[in-house]
C-alpha positions in Angstrom: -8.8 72.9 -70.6 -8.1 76.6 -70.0 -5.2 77.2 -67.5 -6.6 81.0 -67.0 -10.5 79.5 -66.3 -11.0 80.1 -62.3 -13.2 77.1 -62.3 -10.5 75.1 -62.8 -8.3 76.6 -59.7 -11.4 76.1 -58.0 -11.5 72.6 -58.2 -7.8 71.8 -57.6 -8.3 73.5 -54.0 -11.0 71.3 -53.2 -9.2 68.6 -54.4 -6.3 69.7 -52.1 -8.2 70.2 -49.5 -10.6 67.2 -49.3 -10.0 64.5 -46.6 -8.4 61.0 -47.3 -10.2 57.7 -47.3 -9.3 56.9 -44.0 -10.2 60.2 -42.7 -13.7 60.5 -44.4 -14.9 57.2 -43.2 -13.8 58.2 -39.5 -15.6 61.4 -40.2 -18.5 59.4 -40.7 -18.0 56.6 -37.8 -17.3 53.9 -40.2 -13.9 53.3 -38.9 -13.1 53.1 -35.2 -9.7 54.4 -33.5 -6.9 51.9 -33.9 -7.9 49.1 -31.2 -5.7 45.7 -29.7 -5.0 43.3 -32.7 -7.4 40.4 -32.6 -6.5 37.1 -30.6 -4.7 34.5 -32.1 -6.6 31.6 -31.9 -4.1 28.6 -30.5 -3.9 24.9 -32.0 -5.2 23.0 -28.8 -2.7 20.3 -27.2 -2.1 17.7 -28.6 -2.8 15.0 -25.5 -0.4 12.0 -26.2 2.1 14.7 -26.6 1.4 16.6 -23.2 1.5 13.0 -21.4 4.5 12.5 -22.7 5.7 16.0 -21.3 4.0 14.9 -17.7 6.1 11.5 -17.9 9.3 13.2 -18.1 8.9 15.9 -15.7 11.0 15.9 -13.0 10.4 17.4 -9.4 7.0 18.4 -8.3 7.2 22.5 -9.5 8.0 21.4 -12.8 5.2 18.6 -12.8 2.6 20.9 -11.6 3.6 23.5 -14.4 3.1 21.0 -17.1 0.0 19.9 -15.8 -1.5 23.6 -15.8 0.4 25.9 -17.9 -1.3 24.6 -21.6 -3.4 27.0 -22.5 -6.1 24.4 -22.5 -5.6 22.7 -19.4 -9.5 22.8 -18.3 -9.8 20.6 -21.2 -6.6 18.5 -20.8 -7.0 17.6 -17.3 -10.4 16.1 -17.6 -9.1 13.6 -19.5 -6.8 11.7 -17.8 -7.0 8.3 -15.9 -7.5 8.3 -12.6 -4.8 6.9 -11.5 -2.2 8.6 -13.2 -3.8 12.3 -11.9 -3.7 10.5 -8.6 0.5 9.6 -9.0 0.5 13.0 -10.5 -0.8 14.7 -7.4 1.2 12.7 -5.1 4.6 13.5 -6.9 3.5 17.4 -6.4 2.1 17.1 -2.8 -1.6 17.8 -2.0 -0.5 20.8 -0.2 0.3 22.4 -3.7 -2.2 20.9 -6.0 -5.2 23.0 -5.8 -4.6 24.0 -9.3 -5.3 20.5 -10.3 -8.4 20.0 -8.1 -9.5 22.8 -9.4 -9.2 21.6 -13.6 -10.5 17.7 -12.2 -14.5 16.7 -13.0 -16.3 15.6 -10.2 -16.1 12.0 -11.0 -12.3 12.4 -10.9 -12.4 14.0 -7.7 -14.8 11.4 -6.1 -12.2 8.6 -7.8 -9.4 10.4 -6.1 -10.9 10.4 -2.6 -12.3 6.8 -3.1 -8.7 6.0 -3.8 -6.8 7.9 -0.9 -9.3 8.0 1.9 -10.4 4.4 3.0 -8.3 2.3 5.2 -9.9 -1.0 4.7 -13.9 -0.5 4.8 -13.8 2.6 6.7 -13.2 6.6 6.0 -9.8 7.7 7.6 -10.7 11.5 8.5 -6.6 11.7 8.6 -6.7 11.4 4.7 -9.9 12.9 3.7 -9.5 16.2 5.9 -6.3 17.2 3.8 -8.5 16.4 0.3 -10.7 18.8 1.7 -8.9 21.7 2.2 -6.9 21.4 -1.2 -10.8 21.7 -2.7 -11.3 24.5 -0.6 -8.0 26.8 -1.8 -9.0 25.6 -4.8 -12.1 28.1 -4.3 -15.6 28.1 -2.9 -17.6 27.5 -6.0 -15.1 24.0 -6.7 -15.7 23.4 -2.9 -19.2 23.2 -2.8 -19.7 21.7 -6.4 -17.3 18.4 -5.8 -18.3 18.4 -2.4 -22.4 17.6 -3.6 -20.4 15.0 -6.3 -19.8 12.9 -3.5 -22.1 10.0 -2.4 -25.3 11.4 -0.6 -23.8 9.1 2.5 -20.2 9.7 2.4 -21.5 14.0 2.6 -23.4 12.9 5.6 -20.9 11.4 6.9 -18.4 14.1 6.4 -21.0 16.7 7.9 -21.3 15.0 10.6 -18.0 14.8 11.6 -17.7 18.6 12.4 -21.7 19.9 12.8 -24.6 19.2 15.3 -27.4 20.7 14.5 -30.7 21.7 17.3 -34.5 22.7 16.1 -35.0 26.2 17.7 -38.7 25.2 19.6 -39.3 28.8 20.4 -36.8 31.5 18.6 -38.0 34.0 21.0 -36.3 32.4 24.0 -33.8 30.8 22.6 -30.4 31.0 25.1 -27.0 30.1 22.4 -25.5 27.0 22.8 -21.8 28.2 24.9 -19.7 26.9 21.5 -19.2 28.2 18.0 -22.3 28.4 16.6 -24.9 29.4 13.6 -28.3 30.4 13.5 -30.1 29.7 10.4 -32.2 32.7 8.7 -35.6 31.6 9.5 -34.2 30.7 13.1 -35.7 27.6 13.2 -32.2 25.8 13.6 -28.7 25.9 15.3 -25.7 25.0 13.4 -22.9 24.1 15.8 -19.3 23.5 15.7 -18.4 21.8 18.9 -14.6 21.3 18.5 -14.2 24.1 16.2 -11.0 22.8 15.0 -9.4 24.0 11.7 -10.1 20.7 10.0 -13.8 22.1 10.5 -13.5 25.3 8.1 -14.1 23.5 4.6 -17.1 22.4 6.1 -18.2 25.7 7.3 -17.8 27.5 3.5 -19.4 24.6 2.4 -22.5 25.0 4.6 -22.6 28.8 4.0 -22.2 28.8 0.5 -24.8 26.2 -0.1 -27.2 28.1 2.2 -26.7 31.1 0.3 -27.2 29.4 -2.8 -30.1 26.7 -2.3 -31.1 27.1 1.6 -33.7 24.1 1.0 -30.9 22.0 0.0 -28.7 23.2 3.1 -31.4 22.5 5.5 -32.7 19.1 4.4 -29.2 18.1 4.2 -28.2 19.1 8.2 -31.4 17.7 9.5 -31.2 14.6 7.5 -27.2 14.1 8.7 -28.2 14.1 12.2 -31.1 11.9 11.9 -28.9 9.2 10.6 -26.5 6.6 11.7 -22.6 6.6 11.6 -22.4 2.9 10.8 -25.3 2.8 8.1 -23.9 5.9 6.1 -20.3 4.7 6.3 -21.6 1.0 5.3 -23.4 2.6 2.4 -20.4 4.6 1.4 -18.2 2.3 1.1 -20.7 0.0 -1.3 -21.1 2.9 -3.5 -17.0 2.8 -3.6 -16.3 -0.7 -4.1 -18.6 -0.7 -7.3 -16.6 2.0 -8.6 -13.3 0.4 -7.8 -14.3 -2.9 -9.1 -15.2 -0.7 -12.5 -11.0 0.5 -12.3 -10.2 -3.2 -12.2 -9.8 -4.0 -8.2 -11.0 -7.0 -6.3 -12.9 -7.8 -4.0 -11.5 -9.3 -0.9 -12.9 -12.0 -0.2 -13.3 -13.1 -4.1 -9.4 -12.4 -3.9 -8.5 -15.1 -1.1 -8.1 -17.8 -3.8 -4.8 -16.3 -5.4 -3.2 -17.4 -2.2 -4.5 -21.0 -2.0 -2.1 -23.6 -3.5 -3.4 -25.3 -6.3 -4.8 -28.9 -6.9 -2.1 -31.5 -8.0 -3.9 -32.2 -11.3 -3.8 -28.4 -12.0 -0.1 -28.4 -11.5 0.3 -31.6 -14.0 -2.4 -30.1 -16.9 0.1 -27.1 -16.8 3.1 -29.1 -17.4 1.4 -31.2 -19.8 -0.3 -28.4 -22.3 3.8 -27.1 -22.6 4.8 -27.4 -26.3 8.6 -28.9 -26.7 9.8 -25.9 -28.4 8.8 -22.2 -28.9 10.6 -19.8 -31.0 12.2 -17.0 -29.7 10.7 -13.4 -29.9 11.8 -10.4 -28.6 9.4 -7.9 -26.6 9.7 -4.9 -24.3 9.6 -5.6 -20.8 6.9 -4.9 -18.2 8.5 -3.0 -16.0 6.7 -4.0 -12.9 9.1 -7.3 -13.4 12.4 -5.2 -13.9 13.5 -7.0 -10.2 12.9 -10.1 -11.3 15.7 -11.3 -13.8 14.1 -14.7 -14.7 10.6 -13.5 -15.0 11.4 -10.1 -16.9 13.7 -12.8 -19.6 10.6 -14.4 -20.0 8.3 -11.5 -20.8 10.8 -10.8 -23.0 10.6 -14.1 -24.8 6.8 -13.9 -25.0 5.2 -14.3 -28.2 3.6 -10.7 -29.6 -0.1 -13.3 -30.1 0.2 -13.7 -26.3 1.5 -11.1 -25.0 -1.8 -8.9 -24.7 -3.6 -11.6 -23.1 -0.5 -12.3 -20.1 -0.1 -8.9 -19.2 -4.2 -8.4 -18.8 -3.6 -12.1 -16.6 -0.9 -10.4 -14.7 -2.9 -6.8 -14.1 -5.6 -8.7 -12.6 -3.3 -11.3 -10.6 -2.0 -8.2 -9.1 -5.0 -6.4 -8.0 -5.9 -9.9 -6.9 -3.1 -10.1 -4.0 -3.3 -6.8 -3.4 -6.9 -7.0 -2.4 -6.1 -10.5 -0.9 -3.7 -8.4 1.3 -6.3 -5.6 1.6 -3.9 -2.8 0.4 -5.4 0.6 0.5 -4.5 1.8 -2.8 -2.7 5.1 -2.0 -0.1 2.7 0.7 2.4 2.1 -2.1 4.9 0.5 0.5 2.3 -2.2 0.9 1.9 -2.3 -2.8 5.6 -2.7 -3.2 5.6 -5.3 -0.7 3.0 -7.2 -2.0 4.0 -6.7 -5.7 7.3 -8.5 -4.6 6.1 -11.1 -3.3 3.9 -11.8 -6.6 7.2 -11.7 -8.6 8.6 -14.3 -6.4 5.5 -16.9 -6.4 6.1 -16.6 -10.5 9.5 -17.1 -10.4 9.0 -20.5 -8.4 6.1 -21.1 -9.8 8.0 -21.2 -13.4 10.7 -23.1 -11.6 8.3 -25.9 -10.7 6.4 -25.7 -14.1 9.2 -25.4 -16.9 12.1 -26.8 -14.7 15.1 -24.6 -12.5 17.4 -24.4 -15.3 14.7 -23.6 -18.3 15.7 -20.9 -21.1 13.8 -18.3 -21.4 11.3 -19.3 -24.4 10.3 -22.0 -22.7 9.3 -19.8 -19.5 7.6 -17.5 -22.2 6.0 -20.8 -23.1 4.5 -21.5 -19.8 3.4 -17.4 -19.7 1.7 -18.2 -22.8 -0.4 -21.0 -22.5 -1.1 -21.4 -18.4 -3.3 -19.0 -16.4 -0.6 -16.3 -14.2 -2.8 -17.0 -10.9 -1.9 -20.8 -11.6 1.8 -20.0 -11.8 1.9 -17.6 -8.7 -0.4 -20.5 -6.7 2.4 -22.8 -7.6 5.3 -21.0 -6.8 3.5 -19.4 -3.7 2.6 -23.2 -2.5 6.5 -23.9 -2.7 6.9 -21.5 0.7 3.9 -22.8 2.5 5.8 -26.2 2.0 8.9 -25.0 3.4 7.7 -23.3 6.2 5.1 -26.2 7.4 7.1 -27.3 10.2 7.1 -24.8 11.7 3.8 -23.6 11.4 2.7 -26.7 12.5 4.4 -26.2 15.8 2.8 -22.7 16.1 -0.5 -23.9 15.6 -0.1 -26.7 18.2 0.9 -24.0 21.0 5.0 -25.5 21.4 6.7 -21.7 20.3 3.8 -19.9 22.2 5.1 -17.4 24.7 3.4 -15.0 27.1 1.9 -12.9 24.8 1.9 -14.9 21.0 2.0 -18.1 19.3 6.1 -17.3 18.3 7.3 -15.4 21.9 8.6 -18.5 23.0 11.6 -18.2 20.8 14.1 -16.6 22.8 17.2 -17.5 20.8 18.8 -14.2 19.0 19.6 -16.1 15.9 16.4 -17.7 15.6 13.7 -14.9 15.8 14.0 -13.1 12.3 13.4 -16.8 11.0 10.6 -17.4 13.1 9.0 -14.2 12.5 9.3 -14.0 9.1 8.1 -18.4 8.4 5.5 -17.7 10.5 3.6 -14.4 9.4 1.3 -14.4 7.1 2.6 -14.8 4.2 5.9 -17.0 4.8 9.5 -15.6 3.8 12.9 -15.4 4.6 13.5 -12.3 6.9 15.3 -10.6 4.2 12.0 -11.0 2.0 10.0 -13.4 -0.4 12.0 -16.4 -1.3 12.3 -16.7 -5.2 15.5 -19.4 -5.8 15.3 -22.8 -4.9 18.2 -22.1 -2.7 16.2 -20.0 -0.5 13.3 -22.6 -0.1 15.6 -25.1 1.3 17.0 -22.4 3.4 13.7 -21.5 4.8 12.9 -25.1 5.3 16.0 -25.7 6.9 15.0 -23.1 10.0 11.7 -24.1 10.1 12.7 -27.5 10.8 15.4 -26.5 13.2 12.7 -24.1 15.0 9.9 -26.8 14.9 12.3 -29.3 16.8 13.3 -27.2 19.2 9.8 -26.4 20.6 8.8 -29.9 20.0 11.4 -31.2 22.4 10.6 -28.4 24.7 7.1 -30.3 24.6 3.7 -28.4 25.4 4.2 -28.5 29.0 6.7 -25.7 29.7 5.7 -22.9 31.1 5.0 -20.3 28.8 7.5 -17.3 30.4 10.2 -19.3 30.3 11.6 -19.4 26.7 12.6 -22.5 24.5 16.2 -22.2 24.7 16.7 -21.1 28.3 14.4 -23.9 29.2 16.2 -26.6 27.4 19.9 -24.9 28.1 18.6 -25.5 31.4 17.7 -29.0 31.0 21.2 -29.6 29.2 22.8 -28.3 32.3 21.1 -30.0 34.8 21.7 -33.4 32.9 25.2 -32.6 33.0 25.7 -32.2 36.7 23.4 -35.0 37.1 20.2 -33.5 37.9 17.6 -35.3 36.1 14.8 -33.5 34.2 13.6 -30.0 33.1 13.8 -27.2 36.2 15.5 -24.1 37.5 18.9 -24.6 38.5 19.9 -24.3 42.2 22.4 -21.4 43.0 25.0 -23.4 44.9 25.2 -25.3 41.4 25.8 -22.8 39.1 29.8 -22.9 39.1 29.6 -26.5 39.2 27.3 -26.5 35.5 29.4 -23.6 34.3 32.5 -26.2 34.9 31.3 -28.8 32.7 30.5 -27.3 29.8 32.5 -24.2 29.1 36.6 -24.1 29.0 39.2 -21.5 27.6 35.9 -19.5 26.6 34.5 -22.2 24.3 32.6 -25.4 24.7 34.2 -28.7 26.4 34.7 -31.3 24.0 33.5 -33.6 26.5 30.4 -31.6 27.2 29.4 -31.7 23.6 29.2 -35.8 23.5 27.3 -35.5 26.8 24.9 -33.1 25.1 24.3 -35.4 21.7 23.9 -38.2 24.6 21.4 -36.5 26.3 19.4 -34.5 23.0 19.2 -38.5 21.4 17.5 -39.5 24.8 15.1 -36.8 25.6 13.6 -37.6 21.8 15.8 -34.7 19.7 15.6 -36.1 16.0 17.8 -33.3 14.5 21.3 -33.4 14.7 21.6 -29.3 13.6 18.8 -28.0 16.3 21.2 -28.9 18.9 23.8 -27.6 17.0 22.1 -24.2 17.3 21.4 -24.4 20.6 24.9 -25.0 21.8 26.4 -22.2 19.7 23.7 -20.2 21.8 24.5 -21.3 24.8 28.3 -20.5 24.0 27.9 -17.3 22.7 25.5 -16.0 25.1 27.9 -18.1 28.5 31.1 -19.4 27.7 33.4 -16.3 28.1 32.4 -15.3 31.9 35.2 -16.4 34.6 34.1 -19.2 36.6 34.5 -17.1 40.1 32.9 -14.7 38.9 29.0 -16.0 37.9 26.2 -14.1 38.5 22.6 -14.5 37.3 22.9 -11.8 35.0 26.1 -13.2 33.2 24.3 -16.4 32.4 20.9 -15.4 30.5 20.0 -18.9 28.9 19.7 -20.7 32.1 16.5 -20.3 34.3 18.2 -20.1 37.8 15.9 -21.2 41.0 16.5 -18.2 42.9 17.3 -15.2 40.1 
């Protein structure tokens, strides 16, 4: 190559001078100006992971966080139970949970109201209203779409609750209805709101929206909510619901009676016979719905990994058996509690009676094993029934009725937890269910004592004078020697006061006239007079003699108070 050849200088300046890569192909528009990098495409969540993050969060913010902050929590949400999204929403408060409703599928939300709405078999517009609103914050478009989820009745039925709707006749003299009102486009109806209360609003986006969207739809449904009946769309509602609550596992009522009827003899003695001598020991994890129970949780523990599938699907349905029994709503959770304690006491007698009071733990786990859980509870739950027959015996036969119940008749402090608590539904002591041998005998012990008193009462006191006042009264009278149930004269009120009561206690004298006269008037139980005295002394025995007035002396009826 010639240095001195000008064709070569000519081609190191265009060389020089030529543009780079980069720059020639954005000369020609191949490359673009430098733009955002692309987005990094996430992993999703792993679920079991992000339930286990739920499970440990503590305080509502930090709940609701977990629940929505994943990147893919549209996707997340939709997938969890029910009944855990309803806990869920409870632990962050309704008021806050929009965010949720807004991630839930229609079928969860129409599971969510069927569980929080009803009491019993009818809508409670106190829980719905407050489901409604956190739909609507949630926006209109999640409004309107879980709204038209709902059961074609229970939607009628909401409507109806805030709108009345009017055909428009003649749109040309047409005089407005004097409250909040709409006019439809084609003004062949008027949409009103007579209250116009602020529980009406979700309605009213609802009805706008869905008139915007599909007026067809919007009209058929107001003219067909007003043409229909409260009762029948409620009744159909609530159909609808129980099908889908018997699909989560719940009970019907009436199917659930039986869990509290006390079993046949010959069921009792199968279950003790079918009991192998000896089971190994294994260990398991504990149910934790048992944790109160010390007996019952040993046993779970003892249970045998073969069985232990099968008991705790027995005890699942056992529970949703007496809860139904007791026609819990499921979002009262006090009532659950109540009724879920009452279930681990009936196993814990019913174990008692089966495998014996002082029976390890294996052989409990034995008894879990290989007899049905409703049989046990039946058992145990018969063992109260038994103890508190006296004095529901009495109740029924009118001797503890007051002026306005069966029980008001029993007008002795110490006496009315007992009698309330033996003779409510479901018997117990008034601390709770009974679940120790100890506490039976307890229970029958008052109900005995209780049952006595209003049996030697007899049926023909008058029903506003209480048990013990009337038969203090009777005690007093004897002692004086006045013969016979009745109010006691004035003039003779020192004179009783004398005989029983000295240095603020009772006479020892007046006591053996008292067993005298309780053996004679047909008193069978040494310890119901016993309580009655200690009333009468507690309530009498401390005022000065001089100084007795009706009001110092409330367990005698007194002719002229």
């Amino acid at each position: 190559m010639n240095d001195d050849d000008p064709s070569d200088n000519r081609r190191d300046d265009v060389l020089s001078s030529a543009p780079s890569l980069e720059e020639a192909t954005r000369r020609a528009g191949i490359l673009s100006e430098p733009g955002p990098p692309p987005a990094v495409v996430q992993p999703p969540t792993e679920f079991n992971g992000w339930r286990a993050t739920l499970a440990r969060a503590r305080g509502g913010q930090r709940l609701l966080d977990a629940l929505i902050e994943p990147h893919d929590a549209a996707t997340l949400v939709p997938r969890l139970p029910v009944d855990d999204l309803h806990a869920y929403i409870h632990r962050i408060g309704l008021a806050d949970a929009d965010g949720v409703l807004a991630l839930a599928t229609g079928e969860q939300v129409r599971a969510l109201i069927d569980t929080d709405v009803w009491n019993r078999d009818r809508v409670s517009l106190e829980r719905l209203d407050p489901w409604l609103s956190g739909l609507m914050r949630a926006g209109a478009d999640v409004l309107v779409k879980r709204m038209l989820d709902l059961d074609d009745s229970l939607l009628n039925w909401v409507v109806r609750r805030s709108v009345k709707v009017d055909v428009i006749d003649d749109p040309e003299s047409f005089d407005p209805p004097d409250v909040e009102h709409v006019v439809t486009p084609d003004r062949r109806l008027v949409i009103m709101f007579p209250e116009s209360e602020t529980r009406d609003l979700p309605v009213k986006i609802f009805l706008d929206r869905l008139m915007r969207d599909d007026a067809a739809l919007c009209i058929n449904l107001l003219v067909h909510t007003q043409a229909a009946l409260d009762s029948n769309l409620e009744e159909d509602a609530y159909r609808w619901r129980t099908g889908r609550m018997a699909d989560r596992g719940y009970v019907d009522y009436y199917e659930a009676l039986v869990i509290y009827t006390p079993p046949r003899a010959d069921q009792v003695h199968d279950a003790r016979e079918a009991l192998p001598q000896e089971v190994p020991a294994v260990e398991r994890w504990l149910v934790p719905v048992l944790a109160p129970a010390a007996r019952l949780a040993a046993a779970f523990t003892a249970l045998d990994p073969t069985d232990l599938d099968v008991v705790q699907g027995a005890l699942g349905f056992v529970a949703n058996m007496a809860l139904s029994a007791d026609r819990i709503d499921a979002w009262d959770d006090a009532g659950a509690e109540e009724t879920l304690a009452r279930l681990r006491a009936g196993l814990v007698l019913g174990l008692d009676a089966l495998s014996g009071p002082d029976a390890d733990p294996e052989r409990d786990a034995a008894v879990l094993g290989k007899t049905a859980l409703a049989l046990i509870f039946r058992t145990g739950y018969a063992r109260t029934l038994d103890a508190a027959r006296p004095l529901r015996r009495a109740a029924r036969d009118g001797l503890l009725s007051g002026p306005e119940g069966r029980l008001d008749g029993i007008d002795l402090e110490g006496l009315r937890p007992w009698a309330d608590a033996l003779g409510a539904r479901h018997p117990q002591t008034p601390q709770g269910p009974a679940s120790r041998g100890a506490e039976l005998t307890r229970m029958g012990r008052y109900a005995e004592i209780i049952a006595e008193l209003g049996r030697v009462a007899g049926a023909d006191r008058p029903r506003n004078i209480g048990i013990g006042r009337w038969l203090a009264t009777w005690m007093a009278r004897d002692l004086i020697g006045l013969e016979g149930p009745g109010p006691l004269p004035t003039e003779r009120l020192a004179h009783a006061h004398r005989a029983l009561f000295a240095d603020g206690g009772l006479r020892a004298d007046a006591r053996g006239a008292a067993e005298h006269w309780w053996s004679r008037i047909g008193g069978a139980t040494p310890k119901a007079l016993d309580v009655l005295l200690d009333a009468v002394r507690d309530a009498m025995a401390g005022v000065d003699h001089a100084d007795l007035e009706p009001r110092f002396l409330p367990l005698w009826w007194i002719a002229d108070a």
